[in-house]
Biopython code that builds the backbone (N, CA, C, O; Angstrom):
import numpy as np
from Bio.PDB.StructureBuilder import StructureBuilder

atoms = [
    (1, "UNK", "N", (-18.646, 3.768, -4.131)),
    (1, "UNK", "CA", (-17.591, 2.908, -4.618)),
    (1, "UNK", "C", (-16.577, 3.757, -5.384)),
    (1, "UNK", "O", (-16.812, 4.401, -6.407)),
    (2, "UNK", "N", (-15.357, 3.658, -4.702)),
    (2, "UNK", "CA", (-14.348, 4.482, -5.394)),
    (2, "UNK", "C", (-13.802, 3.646, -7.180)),
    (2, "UNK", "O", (-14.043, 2.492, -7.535)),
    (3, "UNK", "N", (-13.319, 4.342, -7.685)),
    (3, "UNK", "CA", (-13.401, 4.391, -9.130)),
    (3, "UNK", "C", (-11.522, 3.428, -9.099)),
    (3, "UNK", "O", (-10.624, 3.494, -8.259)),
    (4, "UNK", "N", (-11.601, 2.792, -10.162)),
    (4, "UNK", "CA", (-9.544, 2.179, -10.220)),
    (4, "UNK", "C", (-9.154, 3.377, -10.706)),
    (4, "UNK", "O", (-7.952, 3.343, -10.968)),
    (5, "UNK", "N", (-9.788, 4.705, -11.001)),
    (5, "UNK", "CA", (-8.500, 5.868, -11.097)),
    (5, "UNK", "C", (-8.275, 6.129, -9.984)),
    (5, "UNK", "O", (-7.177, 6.143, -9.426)),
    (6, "UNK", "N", (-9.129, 6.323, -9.627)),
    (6, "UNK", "CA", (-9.293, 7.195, -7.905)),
    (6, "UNK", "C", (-8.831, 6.575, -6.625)),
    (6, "UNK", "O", (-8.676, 7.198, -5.575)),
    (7, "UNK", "N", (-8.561, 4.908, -6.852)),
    (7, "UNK", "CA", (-7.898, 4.106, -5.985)),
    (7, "UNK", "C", (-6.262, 4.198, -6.522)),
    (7, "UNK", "O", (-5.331, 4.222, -5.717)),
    (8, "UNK", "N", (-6.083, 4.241, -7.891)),
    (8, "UNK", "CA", (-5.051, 4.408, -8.354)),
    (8, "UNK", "C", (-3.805, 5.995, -7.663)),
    (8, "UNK", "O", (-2.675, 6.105, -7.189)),
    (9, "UNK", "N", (-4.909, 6.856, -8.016)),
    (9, "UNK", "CA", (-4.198, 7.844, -7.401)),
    (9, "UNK", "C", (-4.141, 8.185, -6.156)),
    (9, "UNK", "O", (-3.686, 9.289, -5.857)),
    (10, "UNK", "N", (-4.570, 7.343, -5.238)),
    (10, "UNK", "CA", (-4.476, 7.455, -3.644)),
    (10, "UNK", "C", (-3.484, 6.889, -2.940)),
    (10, "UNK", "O", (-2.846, 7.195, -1.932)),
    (11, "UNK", "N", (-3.508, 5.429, -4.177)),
    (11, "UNK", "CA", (-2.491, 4.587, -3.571)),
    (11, "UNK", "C", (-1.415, 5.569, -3.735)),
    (11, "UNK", "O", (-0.858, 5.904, -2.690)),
    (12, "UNK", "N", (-0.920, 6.208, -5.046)),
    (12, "UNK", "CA", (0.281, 7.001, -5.591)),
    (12, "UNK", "C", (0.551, 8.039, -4.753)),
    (12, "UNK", "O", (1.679, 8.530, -4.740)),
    (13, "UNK", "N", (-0.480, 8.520, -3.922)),
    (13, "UNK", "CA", (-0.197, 9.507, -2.480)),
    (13, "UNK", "C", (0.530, 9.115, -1.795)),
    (13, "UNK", "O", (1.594, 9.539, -1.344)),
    (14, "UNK", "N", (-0.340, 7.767, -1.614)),
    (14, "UNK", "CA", (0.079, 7.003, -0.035)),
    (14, "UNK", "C", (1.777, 6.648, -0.431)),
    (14, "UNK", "O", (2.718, 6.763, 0.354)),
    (15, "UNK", "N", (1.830, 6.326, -1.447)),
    (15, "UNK", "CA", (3.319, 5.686, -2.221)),
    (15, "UNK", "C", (4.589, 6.901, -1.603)),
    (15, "UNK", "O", (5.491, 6.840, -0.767)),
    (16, "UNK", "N", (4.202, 7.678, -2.285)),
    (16, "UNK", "CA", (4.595, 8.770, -2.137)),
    (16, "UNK", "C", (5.331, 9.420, -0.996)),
    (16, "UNK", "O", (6.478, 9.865, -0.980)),
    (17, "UNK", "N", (4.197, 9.367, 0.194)),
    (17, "UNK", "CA", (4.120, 9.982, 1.349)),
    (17, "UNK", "C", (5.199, 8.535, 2.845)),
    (17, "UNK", "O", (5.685, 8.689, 3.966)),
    (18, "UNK", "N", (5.086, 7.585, 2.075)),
    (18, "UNK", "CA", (5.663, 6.360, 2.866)),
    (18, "UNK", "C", (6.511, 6.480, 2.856)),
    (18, "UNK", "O", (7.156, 7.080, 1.997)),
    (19, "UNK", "N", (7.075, 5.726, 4.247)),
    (19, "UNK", "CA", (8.486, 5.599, 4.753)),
    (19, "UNK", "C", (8.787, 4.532, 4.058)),
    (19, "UNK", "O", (7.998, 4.150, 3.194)),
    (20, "UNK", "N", (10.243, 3.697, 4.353)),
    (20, "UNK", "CA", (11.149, 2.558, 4.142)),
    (20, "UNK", "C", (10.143, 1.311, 4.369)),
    (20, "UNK", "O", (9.716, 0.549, 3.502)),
    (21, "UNK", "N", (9.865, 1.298, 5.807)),
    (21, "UNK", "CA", (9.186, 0.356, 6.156)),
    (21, "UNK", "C", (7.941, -0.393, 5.510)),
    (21, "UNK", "O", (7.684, -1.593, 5.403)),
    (22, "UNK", "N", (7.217, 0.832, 5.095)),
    (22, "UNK", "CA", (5.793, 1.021, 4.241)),
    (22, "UNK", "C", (5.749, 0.651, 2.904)),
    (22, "UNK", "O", (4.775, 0.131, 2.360)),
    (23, "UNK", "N", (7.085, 0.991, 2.241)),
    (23, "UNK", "CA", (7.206, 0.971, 0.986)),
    (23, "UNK", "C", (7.571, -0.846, 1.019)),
    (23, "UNK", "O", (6.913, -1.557, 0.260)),
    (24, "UNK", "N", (8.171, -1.209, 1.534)),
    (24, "UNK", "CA", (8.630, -2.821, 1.741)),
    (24, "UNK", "C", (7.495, -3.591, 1.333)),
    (24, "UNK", "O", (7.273, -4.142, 0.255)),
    (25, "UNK", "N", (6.647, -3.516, 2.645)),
    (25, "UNK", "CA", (5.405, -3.846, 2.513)),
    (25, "UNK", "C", (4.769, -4.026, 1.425)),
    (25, "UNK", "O", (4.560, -5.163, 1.002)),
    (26, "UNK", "N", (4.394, -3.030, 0.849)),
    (26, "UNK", "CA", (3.473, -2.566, 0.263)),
    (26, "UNK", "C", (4.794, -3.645, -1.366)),
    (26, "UNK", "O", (4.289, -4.307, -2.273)),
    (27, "UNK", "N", (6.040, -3.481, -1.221)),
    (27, "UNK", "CA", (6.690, -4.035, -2.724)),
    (27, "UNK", "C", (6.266, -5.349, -2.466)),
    (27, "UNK", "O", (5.818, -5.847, -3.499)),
    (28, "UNK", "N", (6.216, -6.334, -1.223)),
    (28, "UNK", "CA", (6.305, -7.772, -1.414)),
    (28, "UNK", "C", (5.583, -7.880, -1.530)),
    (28, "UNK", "O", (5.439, -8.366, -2.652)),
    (29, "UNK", "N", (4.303, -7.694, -0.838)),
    (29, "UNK", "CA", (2.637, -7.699, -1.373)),
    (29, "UNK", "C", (2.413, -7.643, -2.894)),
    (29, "UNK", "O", (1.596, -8.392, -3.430)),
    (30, "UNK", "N", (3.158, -6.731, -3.603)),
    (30, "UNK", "CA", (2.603, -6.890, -5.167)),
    (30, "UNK", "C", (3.305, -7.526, -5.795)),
    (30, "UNK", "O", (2.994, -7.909, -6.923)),
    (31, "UNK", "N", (4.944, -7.930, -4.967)),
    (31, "UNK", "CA", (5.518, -9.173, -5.513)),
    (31, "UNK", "C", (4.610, -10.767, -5.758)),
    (31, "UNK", "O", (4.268, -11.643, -6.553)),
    (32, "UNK", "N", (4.589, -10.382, -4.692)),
    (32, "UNK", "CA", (3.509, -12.015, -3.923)),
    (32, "UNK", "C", (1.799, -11.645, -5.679)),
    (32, "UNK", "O", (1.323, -12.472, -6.457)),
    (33, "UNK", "N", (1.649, -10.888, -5.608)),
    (33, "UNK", "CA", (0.363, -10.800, -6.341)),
    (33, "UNK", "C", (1.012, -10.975, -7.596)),
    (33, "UNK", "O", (0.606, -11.840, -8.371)),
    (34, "UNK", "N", (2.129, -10.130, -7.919)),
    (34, "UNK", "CA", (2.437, -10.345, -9.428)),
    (34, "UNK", "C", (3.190, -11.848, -9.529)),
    (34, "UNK", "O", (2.870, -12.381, -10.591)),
    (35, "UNK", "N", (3.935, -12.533, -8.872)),
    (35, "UNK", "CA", (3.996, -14.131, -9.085)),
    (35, "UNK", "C", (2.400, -15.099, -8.755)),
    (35, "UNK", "O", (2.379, -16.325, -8.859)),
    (36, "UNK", "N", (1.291, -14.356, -8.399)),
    (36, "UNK", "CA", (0.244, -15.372, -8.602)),
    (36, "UNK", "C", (0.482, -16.576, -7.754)),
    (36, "UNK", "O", (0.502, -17.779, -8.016)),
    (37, "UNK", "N", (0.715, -15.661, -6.293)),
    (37, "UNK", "CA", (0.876, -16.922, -5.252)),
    (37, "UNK", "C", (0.107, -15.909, -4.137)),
    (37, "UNK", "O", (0.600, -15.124, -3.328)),
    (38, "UNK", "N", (-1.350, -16.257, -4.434)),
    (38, "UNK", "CA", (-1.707, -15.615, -3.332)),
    (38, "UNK", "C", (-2.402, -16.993, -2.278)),
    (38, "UNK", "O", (-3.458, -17.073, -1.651)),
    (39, "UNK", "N", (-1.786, -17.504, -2.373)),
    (39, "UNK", "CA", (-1.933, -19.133, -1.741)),
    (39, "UNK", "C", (-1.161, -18.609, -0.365)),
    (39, "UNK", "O", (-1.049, -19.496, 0.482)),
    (40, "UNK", "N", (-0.637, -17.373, -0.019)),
    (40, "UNK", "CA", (0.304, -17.274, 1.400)),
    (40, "UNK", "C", (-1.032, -17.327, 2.564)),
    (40, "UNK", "O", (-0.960, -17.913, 3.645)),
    (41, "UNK", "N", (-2.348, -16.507, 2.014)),
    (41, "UNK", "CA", (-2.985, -16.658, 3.097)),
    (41, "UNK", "C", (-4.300, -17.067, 2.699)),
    (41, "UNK", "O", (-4.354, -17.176, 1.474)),
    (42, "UNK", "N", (-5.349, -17.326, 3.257)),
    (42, "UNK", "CA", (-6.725, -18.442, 2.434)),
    (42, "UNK", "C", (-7.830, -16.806, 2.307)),
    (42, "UNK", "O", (-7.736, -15.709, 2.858)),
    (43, "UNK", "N", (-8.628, -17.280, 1.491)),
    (43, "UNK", "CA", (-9.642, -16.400, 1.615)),
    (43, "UNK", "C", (-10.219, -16.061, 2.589)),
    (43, "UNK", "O", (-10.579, -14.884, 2.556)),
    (44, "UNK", "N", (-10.509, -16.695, 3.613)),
    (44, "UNK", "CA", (-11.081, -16.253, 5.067)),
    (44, "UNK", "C", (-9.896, -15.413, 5.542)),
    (44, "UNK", "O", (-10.331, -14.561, 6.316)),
    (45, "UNK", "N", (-8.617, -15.313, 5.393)),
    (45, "UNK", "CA", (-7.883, -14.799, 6.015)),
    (45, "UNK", "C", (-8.012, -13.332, 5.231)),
    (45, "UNK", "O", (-8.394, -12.405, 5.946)),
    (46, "UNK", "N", (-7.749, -13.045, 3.916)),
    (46, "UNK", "CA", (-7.888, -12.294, 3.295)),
    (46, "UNK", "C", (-9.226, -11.270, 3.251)),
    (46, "UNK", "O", (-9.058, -10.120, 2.847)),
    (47, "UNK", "N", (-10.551, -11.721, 3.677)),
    (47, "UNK", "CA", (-11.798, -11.543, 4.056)),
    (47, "UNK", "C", (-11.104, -10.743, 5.558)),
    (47, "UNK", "O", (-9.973, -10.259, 5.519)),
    (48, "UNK", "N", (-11.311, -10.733, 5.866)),
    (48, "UNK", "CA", (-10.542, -10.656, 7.618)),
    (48, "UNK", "C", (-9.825, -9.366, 7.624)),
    (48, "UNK", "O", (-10.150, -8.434, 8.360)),
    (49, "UNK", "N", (-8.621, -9.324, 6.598)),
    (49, "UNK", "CA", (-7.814, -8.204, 6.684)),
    (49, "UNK", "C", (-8.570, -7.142, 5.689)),
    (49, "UNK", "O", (-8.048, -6.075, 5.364)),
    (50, "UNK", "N", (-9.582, -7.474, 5.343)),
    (50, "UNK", "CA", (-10.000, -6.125, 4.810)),
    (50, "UNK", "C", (-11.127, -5.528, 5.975)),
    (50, "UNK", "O", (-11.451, -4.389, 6.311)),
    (51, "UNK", "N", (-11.556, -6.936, 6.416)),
    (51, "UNK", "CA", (-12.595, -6.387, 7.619)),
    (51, "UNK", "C", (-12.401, -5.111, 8.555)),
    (51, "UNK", "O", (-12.979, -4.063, 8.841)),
    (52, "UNK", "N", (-11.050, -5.942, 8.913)),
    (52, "UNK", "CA", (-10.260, -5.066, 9.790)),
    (52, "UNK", "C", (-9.409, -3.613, 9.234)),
    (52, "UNK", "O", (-9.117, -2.649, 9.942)),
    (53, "UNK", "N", (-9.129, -3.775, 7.818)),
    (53, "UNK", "CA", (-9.093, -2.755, 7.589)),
    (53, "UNK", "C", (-10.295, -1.314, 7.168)),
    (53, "UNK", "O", (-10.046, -0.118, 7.014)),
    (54, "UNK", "N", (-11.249, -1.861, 7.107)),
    (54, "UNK", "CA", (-12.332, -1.476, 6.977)),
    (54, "UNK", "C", (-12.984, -0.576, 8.284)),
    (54, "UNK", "O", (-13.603, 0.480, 8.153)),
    (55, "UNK", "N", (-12.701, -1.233, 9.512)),
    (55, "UNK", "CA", (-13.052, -0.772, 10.884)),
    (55, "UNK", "C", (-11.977, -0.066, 11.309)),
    (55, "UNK", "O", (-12.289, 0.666, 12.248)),
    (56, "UNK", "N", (-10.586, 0.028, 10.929)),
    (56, "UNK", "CA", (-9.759, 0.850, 11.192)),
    (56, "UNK", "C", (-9.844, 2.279, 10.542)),
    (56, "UNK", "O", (-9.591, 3.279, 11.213)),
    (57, "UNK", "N", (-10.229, 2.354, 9.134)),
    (57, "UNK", "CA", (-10.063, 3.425, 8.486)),
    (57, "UNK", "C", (-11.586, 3.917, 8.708)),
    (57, "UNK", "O", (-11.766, 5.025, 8.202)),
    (58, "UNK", "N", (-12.715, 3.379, 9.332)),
    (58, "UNK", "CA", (-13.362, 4.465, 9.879)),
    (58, "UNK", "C", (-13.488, 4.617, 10.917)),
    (58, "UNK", "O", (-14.618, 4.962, 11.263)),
    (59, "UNK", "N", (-12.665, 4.488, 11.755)),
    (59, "UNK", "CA", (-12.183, 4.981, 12.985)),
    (59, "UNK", "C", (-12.716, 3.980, 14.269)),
    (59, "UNK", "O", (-12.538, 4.250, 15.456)),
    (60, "UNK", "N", (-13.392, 2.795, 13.764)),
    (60, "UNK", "CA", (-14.300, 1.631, 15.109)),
    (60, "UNK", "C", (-13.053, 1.363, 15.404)),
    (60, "UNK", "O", (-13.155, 1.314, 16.630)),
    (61, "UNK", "N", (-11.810, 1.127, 15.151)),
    (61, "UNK", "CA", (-10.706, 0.319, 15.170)),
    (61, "UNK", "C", (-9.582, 1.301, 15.640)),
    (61, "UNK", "O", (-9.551, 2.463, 15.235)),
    (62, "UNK", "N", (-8.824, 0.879, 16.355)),
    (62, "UNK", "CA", (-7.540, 1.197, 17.120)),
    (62, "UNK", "C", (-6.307, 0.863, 15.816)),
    (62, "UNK", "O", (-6.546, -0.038, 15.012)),
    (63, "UNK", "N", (-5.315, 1.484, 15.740)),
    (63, "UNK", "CA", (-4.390, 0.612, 15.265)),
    (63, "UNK", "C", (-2.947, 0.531, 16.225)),
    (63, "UNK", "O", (-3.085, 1.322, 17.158)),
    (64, "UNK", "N", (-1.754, -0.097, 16.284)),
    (64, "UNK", "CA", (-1.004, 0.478, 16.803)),
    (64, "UNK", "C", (0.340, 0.321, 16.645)),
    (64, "UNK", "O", (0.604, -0.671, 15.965)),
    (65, "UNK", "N", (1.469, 1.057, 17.097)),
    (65, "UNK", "CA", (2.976, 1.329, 16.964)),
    (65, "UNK", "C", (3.434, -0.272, 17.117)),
    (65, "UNK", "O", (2.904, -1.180, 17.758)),
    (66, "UNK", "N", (4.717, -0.258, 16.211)),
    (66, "UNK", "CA", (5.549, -1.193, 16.934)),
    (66, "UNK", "C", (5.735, -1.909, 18.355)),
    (66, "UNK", "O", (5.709, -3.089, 18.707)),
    (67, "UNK", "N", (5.967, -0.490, 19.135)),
    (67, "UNK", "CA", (6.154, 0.019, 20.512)),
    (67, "UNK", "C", (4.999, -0.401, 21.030)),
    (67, "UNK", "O", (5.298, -1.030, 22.046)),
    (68, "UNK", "N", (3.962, -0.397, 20.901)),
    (68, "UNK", "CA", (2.717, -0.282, 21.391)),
    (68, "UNK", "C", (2.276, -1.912, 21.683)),
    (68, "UNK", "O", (1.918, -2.775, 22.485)),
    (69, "UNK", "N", (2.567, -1.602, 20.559)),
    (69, "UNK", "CA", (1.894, -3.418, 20.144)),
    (69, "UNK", "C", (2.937, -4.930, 21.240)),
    (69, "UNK", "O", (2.606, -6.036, 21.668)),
    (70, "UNK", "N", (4.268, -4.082, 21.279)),
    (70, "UNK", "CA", (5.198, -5.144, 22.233)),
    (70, "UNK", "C", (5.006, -4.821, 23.599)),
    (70, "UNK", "O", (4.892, -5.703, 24.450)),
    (71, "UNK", "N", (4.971, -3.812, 23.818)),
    (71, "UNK", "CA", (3.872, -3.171, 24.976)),
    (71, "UNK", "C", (2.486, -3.877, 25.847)),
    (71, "UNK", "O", (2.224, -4.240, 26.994)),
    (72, "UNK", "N", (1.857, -3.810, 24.586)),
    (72, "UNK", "CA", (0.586, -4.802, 24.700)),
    (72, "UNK", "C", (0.528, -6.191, 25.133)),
    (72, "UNK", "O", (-0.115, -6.827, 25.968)),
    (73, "UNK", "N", (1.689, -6.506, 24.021)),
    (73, "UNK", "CA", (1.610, -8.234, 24.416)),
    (73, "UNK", "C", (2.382, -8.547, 25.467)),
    (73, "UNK", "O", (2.026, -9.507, 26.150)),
    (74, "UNK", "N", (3.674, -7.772, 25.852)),
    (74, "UNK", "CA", (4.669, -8.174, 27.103)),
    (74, "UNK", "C", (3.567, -8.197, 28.365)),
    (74, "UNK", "O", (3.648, -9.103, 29.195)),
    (75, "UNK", "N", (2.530, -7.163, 28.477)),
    (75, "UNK", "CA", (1.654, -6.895, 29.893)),
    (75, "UNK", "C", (0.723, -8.077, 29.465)),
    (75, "UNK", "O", (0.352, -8.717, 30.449)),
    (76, "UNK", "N", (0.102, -8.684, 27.930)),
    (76, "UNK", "CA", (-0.492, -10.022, 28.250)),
    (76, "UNK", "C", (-0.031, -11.218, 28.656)),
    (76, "UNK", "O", (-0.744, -12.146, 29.038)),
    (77, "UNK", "N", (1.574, -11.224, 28.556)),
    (77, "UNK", "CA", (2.166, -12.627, 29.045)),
    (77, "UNK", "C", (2.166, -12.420, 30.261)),
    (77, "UNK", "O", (1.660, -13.376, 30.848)),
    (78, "UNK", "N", (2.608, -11.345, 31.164)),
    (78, "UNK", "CA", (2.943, -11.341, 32.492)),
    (78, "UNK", "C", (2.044, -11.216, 33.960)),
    (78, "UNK", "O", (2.324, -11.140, 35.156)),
    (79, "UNK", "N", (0.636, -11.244, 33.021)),
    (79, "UNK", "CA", (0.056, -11.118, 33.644)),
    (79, "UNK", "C", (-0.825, -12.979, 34.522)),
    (79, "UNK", "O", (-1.664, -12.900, 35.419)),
]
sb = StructureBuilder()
sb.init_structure("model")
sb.init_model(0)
sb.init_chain("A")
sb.init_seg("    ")
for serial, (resi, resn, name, xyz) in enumerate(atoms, 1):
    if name == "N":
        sb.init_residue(resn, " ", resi, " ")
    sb.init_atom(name, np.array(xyz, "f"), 0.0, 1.0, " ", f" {name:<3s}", serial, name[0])
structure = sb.get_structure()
C-alpha cells in the first residue's frame, strides 16, 4: 500500500509530465471533488473505474488513442 506522500509525489510527476488534455482532466475531476458533488457518477460506477484502472496499469488491460478508440467503434457499427 502506497503511502499519501508517495501517492502525493507521483501524482506531482504525472502533473508535471502531462499534456493540455491531461491536465483538464485531471482539473475538473478535483473541481467536481472539491465542490462535493461526487453524485456525477454512483459508487458502482466509481468501483468500476478503478477496476479498470487497476487491470490497465498492470498491464491485463489494453488502453487506447483517441484514434484508436473511433477506429474501434466505426468497424463496430459497420459491421
Amino acid at each position: 500500500m502506497m503511502t499519501t506522500t508517495a501517492k502525493r509525489s507521483k501524482v506531482h510527476k504525472y502533473i508535471d509530465e502531462a499534456d493540455s488534455k491531461i491536465l483538464e482532466v485531471v482539473y475538473q475531476l478535483l473541481e467536481v471533488y472539491r465542490q462535493n458533488n461526487l453524485s456525477l457518477i454512483s459508487i458502482d460506477q466509481q468501483k468500476e473505474v478503478l477496476k479498470r484502472s487497476a487491470l490497465f496499469k498492470s498491464g491485463k488491460s489494453k488502453g487506447y488513442s483517441l484514434e484508436e478508440a473511433k477506429k474501434r467503434i466505426k468497424q463496430k457499427f459497420s459491421e
